[in-house]
DSSP file (Angstrom, degrees, kcal/mol; ACC not computed):
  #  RESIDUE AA STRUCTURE BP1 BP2  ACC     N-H-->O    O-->H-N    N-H-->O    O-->H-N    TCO  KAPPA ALPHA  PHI   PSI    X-CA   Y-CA   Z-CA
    1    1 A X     >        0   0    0      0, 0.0     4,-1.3     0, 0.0    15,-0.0   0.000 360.0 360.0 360.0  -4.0    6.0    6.1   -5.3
    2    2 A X  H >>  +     0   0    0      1,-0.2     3,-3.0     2,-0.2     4,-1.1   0.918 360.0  54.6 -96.8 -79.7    2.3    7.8   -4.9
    3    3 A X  H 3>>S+     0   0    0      1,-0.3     4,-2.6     2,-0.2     5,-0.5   0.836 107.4  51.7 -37.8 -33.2    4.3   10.9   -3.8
    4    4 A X  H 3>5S+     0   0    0      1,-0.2     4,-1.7     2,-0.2    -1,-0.3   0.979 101.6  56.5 -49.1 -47.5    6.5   10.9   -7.2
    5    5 A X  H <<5S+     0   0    0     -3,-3.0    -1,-0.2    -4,-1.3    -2,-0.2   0.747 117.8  32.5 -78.0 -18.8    4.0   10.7   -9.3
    6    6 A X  H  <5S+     0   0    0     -4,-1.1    -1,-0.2    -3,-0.2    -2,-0.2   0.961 124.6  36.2 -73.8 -59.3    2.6   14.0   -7.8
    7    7 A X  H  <5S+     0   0    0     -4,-2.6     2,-0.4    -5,-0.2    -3,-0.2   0.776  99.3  67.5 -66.3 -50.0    5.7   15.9   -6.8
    8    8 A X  S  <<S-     0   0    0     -4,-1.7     5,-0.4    -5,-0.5    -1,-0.1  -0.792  91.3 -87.0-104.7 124.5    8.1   15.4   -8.9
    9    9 A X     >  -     0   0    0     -2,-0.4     4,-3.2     1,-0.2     5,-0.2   0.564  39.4-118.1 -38.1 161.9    8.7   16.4  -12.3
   10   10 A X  H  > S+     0   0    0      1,-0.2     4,-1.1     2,-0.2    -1,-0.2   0.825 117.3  52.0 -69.8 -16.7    7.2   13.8  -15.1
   11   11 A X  H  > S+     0   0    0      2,-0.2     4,-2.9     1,-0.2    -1,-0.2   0.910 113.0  53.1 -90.7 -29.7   11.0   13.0  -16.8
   12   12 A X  H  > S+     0   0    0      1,-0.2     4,-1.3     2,-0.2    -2,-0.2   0.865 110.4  42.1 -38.1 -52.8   12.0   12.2  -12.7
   13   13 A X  H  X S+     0   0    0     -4,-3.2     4,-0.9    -5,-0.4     5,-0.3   0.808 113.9  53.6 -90.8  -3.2    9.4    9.9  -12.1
   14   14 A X  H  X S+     0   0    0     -4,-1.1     4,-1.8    -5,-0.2     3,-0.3   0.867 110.8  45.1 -77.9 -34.8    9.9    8.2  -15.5
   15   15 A X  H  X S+     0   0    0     -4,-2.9     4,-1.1     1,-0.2    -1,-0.2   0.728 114.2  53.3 -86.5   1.2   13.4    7.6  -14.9
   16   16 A X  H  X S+     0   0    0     -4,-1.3     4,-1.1     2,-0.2    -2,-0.2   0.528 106.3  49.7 -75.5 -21.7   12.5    6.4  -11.4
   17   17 A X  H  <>S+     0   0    0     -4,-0.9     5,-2.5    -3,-0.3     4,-0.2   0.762 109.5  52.9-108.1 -31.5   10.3    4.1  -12.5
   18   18 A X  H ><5S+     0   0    0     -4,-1.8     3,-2.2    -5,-0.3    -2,-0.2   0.988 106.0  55.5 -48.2 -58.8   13.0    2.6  -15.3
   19   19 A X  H 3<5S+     0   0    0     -4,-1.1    -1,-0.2     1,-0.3    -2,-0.2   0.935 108.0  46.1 -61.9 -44.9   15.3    2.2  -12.8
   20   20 A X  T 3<5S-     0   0    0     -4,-1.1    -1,-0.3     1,-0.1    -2,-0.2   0.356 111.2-115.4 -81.1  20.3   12.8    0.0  -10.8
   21   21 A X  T < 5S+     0   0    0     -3,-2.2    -3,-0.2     1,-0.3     2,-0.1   0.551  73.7 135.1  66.9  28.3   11.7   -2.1  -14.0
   22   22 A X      < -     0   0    0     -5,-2.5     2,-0.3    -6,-0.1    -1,-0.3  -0.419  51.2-132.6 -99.6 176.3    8.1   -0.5  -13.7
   23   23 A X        -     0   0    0     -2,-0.1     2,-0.5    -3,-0.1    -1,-0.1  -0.667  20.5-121.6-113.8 164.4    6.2    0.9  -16.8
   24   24 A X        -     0   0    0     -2,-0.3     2,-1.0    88,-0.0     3,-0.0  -0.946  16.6-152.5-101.8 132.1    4.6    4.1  -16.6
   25   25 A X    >>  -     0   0    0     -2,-0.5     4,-4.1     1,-0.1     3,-3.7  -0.851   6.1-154.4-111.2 103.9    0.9    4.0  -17.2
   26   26 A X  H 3> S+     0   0    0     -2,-1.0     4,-1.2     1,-0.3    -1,-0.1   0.555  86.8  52.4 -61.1 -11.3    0.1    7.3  -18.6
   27   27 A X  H 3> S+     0   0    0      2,-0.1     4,-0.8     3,-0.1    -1,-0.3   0.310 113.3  39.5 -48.1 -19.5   -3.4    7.2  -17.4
   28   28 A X  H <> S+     0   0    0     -3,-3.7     4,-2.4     2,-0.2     5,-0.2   0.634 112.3  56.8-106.0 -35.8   -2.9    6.5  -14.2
   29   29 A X  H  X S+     0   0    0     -4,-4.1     4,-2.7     2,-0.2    -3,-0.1   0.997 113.5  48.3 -53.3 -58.0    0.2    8.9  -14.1
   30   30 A X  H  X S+     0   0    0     -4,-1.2     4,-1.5    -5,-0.2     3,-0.4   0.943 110.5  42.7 -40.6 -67.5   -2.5   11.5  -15.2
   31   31 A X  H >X S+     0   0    0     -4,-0.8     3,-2.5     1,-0.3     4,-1.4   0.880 109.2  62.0 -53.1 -42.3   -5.4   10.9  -12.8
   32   32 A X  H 3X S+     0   0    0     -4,-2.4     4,-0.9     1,-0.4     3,-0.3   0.841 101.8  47.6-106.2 -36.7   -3.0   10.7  -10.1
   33   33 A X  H 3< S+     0   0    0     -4,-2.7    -1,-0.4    -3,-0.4    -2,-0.2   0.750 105.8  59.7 -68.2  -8.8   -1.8   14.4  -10.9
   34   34 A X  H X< S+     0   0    0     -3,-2.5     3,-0.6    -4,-1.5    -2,-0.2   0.763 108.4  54.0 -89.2 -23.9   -5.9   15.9  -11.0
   35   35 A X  H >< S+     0   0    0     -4,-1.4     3,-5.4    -3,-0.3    -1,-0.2   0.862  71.8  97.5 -67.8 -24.1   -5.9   14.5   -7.3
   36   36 A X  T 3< S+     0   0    0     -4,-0.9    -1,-0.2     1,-0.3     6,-0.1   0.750  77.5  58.5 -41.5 -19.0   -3.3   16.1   -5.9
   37   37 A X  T <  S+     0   0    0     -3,-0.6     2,-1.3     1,-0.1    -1,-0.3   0.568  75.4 122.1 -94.1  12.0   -5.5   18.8   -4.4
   38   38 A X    X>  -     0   0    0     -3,-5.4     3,-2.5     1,-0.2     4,-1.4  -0.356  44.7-172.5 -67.8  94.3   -7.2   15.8   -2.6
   39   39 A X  H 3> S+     0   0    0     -2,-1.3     4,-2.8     1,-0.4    -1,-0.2   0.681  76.3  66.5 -74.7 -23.5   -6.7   16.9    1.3
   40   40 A X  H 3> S+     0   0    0      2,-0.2     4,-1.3     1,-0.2    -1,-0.4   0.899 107.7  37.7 -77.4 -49.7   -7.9   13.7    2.7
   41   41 A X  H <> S+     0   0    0     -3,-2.5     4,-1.0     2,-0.2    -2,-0.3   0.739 109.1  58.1-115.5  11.4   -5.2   12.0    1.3
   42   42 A X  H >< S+     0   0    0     -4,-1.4     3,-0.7     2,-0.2     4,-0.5   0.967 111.0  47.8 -13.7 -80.5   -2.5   14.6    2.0
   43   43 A X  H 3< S+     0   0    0     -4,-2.8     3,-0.3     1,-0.3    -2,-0.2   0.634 109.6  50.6 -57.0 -26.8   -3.6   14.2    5.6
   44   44 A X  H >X S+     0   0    0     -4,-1.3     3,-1.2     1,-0.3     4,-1.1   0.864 114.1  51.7 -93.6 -41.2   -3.4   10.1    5.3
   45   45 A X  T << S+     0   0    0     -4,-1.0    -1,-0.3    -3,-0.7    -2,-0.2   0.359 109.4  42.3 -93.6  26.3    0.3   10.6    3.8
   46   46 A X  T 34 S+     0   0    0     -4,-0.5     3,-0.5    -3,-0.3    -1,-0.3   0.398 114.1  54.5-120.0  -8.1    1.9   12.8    6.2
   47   47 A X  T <4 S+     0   0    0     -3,-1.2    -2,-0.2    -5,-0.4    -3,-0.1   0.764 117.3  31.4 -85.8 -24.6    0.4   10.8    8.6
   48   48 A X  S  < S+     0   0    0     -4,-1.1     2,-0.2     9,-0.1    -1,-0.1  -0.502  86.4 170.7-124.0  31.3    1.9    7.2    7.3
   49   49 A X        -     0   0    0     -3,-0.5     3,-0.2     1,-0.1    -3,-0.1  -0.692  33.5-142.5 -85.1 154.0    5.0    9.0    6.0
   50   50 A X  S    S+     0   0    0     -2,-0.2    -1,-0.1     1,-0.2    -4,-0.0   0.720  82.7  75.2 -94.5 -49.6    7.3    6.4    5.0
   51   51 A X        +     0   0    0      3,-0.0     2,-0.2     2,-0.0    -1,-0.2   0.285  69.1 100.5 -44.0 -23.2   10.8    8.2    6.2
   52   52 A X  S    S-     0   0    0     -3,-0.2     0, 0.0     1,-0.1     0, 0.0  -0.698  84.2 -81.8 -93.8 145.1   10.7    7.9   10.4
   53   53 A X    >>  -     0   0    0     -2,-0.2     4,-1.8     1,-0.1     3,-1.0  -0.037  29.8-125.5 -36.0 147.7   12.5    5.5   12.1
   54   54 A X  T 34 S+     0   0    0      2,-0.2    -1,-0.1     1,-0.2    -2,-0.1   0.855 116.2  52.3 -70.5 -56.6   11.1    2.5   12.3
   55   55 A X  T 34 S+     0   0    0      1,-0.1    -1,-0.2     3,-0.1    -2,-0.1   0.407 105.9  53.9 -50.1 -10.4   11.4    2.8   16.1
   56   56 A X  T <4 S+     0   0    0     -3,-1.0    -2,-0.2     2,-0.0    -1,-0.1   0.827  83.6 117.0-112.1 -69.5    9.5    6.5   16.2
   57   57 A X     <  -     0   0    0     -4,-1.8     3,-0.1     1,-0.2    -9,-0.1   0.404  49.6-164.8 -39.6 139.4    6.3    4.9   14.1
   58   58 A X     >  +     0   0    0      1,-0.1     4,-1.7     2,-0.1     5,-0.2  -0.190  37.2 138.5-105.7  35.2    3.3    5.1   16.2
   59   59 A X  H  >  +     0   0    0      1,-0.2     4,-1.6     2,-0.2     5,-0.1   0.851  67.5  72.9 -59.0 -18.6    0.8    2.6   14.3
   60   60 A X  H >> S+     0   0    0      2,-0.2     3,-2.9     1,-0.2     4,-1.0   0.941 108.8  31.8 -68.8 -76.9   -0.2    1.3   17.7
   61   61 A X  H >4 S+     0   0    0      1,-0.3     3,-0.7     2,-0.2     4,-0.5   0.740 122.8  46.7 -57.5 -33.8   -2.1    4.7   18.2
   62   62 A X  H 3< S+     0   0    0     -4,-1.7    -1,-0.3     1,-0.3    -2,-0.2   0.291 110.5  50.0-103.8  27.8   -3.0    5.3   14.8
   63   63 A X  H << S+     0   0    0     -3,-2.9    31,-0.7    -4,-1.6     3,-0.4   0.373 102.9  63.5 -93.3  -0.3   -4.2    1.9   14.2
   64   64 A X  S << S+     0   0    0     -4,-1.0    -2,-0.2    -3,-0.7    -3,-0.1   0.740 100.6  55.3 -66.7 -30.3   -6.4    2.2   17.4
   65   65 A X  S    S+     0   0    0     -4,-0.5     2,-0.8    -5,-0.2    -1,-0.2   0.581  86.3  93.8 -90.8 -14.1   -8.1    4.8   15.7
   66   66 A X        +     0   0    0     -3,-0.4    28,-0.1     1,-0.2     4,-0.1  -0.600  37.6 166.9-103.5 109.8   -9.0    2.9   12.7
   67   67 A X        +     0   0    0     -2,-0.8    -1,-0.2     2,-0.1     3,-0.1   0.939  45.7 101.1 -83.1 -44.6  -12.4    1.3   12.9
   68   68 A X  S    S-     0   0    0      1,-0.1     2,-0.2    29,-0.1    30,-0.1   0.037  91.1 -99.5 -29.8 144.6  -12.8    0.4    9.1
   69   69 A X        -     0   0    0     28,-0.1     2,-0.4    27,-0.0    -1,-0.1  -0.575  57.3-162.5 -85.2 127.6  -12.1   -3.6    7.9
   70   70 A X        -     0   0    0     25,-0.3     2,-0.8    -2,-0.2    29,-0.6  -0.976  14.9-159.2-134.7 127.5   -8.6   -2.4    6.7
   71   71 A X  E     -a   99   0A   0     -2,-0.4     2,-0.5    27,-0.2    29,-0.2  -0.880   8.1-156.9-123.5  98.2   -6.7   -4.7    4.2
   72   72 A X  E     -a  100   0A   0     27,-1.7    29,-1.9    -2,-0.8     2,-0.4  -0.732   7.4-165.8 -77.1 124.7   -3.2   -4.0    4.3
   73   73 A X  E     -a  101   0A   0     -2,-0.5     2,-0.3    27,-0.2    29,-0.2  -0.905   6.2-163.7-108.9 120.7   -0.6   -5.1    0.7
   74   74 A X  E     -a  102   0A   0     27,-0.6    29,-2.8    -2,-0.4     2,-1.2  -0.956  26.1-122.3-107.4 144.7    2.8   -5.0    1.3
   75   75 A X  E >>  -a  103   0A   0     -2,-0.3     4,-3.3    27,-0.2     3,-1.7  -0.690  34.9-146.4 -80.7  84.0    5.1   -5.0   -2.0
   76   76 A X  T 34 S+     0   0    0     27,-1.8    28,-0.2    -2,-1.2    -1,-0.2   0.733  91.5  47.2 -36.6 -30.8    7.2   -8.4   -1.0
   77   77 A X  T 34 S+     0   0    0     28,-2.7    -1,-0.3    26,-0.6    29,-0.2   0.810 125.9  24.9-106.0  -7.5   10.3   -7.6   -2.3
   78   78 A X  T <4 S+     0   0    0     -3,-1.7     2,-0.3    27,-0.8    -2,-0.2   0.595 104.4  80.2 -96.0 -23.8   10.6   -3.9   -0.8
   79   79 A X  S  < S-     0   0    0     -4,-3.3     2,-0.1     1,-0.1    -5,-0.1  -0.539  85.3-112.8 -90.0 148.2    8.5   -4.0    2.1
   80   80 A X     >  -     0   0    0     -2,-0.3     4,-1.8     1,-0.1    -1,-0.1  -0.530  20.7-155.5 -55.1 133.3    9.6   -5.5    5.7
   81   81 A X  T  4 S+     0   0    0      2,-0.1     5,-0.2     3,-0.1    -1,-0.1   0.866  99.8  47.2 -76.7 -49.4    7.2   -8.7    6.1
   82   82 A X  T >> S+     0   0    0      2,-0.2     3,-2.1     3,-0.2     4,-1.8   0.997 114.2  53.3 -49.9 -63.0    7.7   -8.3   10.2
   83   83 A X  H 3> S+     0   0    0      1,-0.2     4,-3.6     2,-0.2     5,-0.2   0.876 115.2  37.7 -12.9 -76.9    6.9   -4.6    9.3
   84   84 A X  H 3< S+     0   0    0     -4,-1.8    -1,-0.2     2,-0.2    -2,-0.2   0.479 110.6  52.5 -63.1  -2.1    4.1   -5.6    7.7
   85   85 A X  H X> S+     0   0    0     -3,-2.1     3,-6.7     2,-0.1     4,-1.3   0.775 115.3  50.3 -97.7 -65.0    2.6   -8.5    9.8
   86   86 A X  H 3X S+     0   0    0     -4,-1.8     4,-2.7     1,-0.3    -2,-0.2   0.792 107.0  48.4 -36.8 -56.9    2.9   -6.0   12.8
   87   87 A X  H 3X S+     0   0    0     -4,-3.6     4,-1.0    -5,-0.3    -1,-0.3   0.548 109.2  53.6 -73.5  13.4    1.3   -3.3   11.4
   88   88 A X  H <> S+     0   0    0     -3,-6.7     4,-0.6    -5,-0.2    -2,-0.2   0.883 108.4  54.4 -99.6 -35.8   -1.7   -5.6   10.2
   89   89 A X  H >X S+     0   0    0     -4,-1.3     3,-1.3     2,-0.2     4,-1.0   0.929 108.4  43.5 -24.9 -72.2   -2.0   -6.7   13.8
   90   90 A X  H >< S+     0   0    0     -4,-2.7     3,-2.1    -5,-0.3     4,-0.4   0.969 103.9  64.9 -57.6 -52.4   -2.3   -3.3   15.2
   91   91 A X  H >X S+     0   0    0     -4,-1.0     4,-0.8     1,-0.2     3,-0.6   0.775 102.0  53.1 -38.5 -26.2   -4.8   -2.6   12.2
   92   92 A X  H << S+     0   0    0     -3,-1.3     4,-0.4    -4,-0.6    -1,-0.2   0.696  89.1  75.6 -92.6 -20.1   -7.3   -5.7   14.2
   93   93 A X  T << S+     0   0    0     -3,-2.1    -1,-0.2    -4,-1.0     3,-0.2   0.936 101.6  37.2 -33.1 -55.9   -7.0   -3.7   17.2
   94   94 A X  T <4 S-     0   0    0    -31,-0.7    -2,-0.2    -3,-0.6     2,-0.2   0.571 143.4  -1.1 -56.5 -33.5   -9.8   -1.2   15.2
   95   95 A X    ><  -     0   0    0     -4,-0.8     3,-1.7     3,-0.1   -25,-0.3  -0.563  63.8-138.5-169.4  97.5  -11.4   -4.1   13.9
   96   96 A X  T 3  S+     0   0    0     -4,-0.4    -4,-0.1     1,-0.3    -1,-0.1   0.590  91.0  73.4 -23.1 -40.6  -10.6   -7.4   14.2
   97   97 A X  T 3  S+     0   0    0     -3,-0.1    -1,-0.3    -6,-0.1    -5,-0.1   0.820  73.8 111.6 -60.1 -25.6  -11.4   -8.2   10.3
   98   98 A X    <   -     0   0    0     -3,-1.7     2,-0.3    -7,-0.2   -27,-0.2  -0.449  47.5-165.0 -87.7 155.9   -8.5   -6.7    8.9
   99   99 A X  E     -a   71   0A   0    -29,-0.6   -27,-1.7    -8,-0.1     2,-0.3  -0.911  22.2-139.5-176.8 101.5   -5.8   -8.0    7.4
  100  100 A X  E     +a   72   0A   0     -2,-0.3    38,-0.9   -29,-0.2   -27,-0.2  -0.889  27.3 163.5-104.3 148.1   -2.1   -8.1    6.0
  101  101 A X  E     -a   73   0A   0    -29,-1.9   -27,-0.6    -2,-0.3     2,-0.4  -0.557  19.0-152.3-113.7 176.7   -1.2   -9.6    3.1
  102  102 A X  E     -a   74   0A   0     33,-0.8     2,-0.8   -29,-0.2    33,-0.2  -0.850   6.3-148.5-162.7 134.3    2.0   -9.2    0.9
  103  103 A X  E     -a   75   0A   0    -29,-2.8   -27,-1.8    -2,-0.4     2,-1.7  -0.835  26.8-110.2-112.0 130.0    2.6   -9.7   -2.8
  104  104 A X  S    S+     0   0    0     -2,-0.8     2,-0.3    29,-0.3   -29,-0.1  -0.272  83.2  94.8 -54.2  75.2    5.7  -10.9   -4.8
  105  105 A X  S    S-     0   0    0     -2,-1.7   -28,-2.7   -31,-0.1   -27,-0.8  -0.993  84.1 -89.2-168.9 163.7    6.3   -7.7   -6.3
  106  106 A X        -     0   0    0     -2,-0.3     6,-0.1   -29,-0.2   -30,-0.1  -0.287  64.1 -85.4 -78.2 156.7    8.4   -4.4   -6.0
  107  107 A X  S    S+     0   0    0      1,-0.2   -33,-0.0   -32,-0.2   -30,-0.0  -0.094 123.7  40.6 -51.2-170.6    6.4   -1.3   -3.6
  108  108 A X  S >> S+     0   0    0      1,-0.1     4,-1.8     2,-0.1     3,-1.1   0.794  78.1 145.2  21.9  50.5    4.2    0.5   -5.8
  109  109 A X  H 3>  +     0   0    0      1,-0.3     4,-1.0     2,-0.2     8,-0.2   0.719  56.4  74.0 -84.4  -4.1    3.3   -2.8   -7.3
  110  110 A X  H 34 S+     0   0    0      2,-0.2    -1,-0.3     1,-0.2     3,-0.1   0.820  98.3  56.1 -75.2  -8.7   -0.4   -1.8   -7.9
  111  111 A X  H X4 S+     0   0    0     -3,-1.1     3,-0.6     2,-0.2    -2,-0.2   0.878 113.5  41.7 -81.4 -63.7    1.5    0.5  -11.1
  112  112 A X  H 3< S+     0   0    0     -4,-1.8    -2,-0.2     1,-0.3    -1,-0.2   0.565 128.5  22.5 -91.6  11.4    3.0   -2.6  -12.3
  113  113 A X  T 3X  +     0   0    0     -4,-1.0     4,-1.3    -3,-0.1    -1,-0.3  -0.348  65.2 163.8-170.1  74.8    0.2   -5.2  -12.1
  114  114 A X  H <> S+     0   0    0     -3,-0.6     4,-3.7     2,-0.2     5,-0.4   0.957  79.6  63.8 -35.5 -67.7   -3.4   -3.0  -12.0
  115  115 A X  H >> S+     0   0    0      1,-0.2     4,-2.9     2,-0.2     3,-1.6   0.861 107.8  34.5 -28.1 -73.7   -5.0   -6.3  -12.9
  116  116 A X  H 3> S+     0   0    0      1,-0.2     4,-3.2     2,-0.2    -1,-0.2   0.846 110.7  61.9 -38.8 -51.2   -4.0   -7.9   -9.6
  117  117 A X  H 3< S+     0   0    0     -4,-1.3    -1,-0.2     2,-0.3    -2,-0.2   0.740 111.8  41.3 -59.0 -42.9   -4.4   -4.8   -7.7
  118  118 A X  H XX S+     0   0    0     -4,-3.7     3,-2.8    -3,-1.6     4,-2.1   0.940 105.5  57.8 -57.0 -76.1   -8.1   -4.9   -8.8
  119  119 A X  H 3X S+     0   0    0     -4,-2.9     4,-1.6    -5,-0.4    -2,-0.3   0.953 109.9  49.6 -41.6 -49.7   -8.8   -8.4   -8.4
  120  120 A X  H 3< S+     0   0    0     -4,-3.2     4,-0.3    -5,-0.2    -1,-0.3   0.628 106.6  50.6 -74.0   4.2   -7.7   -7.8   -4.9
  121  121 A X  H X> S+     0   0    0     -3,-2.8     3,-3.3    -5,-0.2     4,-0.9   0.880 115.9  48.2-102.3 -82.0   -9.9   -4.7   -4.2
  122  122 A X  H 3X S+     0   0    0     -4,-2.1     4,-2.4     1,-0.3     5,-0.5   0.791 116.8  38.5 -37.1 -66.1  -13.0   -6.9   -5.6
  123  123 A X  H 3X>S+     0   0    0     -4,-1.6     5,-2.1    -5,-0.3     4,-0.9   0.784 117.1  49.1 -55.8 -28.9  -12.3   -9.9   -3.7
  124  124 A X  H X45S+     0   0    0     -3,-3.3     3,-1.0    -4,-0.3    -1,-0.2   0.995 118.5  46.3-100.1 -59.6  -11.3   -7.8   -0.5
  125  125 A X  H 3<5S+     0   0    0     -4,-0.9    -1,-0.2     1,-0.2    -2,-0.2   0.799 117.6  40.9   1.4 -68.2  -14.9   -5.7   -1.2
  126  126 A X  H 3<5S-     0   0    0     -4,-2.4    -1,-0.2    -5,-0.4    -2,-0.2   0.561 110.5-119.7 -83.6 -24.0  -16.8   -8.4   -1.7
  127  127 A X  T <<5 +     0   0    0     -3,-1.0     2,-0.3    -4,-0.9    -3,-0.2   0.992  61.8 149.8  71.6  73.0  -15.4  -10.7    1.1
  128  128 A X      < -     0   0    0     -5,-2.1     2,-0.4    -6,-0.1    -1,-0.2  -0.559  65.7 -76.2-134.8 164.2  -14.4  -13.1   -1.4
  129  129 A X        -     0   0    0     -2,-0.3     3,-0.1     1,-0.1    -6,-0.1  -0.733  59.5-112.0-101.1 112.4  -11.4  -15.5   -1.0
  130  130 A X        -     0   0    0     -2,-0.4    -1,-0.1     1,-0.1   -10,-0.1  -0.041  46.7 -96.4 -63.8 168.6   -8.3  -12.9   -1.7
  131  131 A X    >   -     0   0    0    -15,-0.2     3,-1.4     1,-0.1    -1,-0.1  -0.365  40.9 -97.2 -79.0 172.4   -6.8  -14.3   -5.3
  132  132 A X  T 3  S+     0   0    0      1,-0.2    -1,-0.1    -3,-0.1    -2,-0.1   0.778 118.1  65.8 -49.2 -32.8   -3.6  -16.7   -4.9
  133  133 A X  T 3  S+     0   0    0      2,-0.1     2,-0.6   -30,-0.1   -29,-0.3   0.482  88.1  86.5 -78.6  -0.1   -0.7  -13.8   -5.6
  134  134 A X  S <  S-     0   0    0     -3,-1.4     2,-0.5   -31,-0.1   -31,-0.2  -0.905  73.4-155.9-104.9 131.6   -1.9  -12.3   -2.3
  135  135 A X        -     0   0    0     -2,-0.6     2,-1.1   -33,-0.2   -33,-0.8  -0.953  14.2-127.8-112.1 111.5   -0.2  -13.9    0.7
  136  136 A X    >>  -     0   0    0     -2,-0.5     3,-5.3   -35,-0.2     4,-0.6  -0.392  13.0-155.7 -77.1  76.3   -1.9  -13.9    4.2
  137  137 A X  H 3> S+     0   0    0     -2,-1.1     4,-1.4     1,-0.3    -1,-0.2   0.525  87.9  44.2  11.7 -66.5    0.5  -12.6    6.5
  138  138 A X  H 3> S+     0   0    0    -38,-0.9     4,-0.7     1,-0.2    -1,-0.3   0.800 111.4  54.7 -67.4 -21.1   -1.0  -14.3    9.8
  139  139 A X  H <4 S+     0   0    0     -3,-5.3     3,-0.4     1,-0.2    -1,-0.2   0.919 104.7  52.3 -90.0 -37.2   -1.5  -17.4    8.1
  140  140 A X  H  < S+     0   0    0     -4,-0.6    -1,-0.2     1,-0.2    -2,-0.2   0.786 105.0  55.7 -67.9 -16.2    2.2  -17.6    7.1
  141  141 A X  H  <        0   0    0     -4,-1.4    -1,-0.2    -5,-0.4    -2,-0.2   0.823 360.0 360.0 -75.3 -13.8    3.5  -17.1   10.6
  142  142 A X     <        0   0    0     -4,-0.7    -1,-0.2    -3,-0.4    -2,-0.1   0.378 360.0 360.0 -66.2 360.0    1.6  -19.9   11.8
């Protein structure tokens, strides 16, 4: 959805984001177009494009590479949960702290519930006990 908001004209991503029962927040819509020329995370989304087989993704290699305590959100009601538990796995390769999670909500769900989105950036920051809407991947497979 990050790529919409950049690429594609503003009456496109509004009626994309209707269709998915999200709100537009025209502040956020804004900053998100003054990044665009941001190359660092260009490089992170062509690297994590969404669009290859499922079978073609490499995360084993490019989570090897990832040293950083990496707190993976998956959108519960778009994203694969196996998807997501795997790739939170591979992420501990790099660093053992990190961490998938998943929230009851459609992808781009930090658009439709900032609050939350926050609260889980503090807590995950802070090393704080993630809030309740965040669901710990490893812990539900157990």
């Amino acid at each position: 959805m990050n790529w919409v908001m950049v690429h594609l004209p503003r009456s496109v991503h509004v009626w994309l984001a209707a269709k998915l029962g999200m709100t537009v927040i025209e502040a956020l819509y804004e900053d998100m177009q003054a990044v665009d020329s941001c190359v660092v995370g260009k490089v992170v989304m062509h690297e994590l494009v969404e669009f290859v087989r499922v079978e073609d993704r490499n995360w084993r290699d490019l989570s090897e590479g990832v040293r950083a305590r990496t707190c993976l959100v998956a959108g519960g009601l778009d994203d694969d949960e196996n998807d997501s538990w795997e790739r939170g796995e591979q992420l501990k390769i790099g660093n053992s702290e990190s961490e998938a999670f998943k929230v009851e909500r459609r992808h781009a769900w930090n658009i439709q519930d900032p609050g939350l989105f926050v609260s889980g950036i503090r807590s995950w920051m802070q090393r704080c006990a993630m809030p309740d809407e965040y669901v710990n991947l490893e812990k539900k497979r157990v």
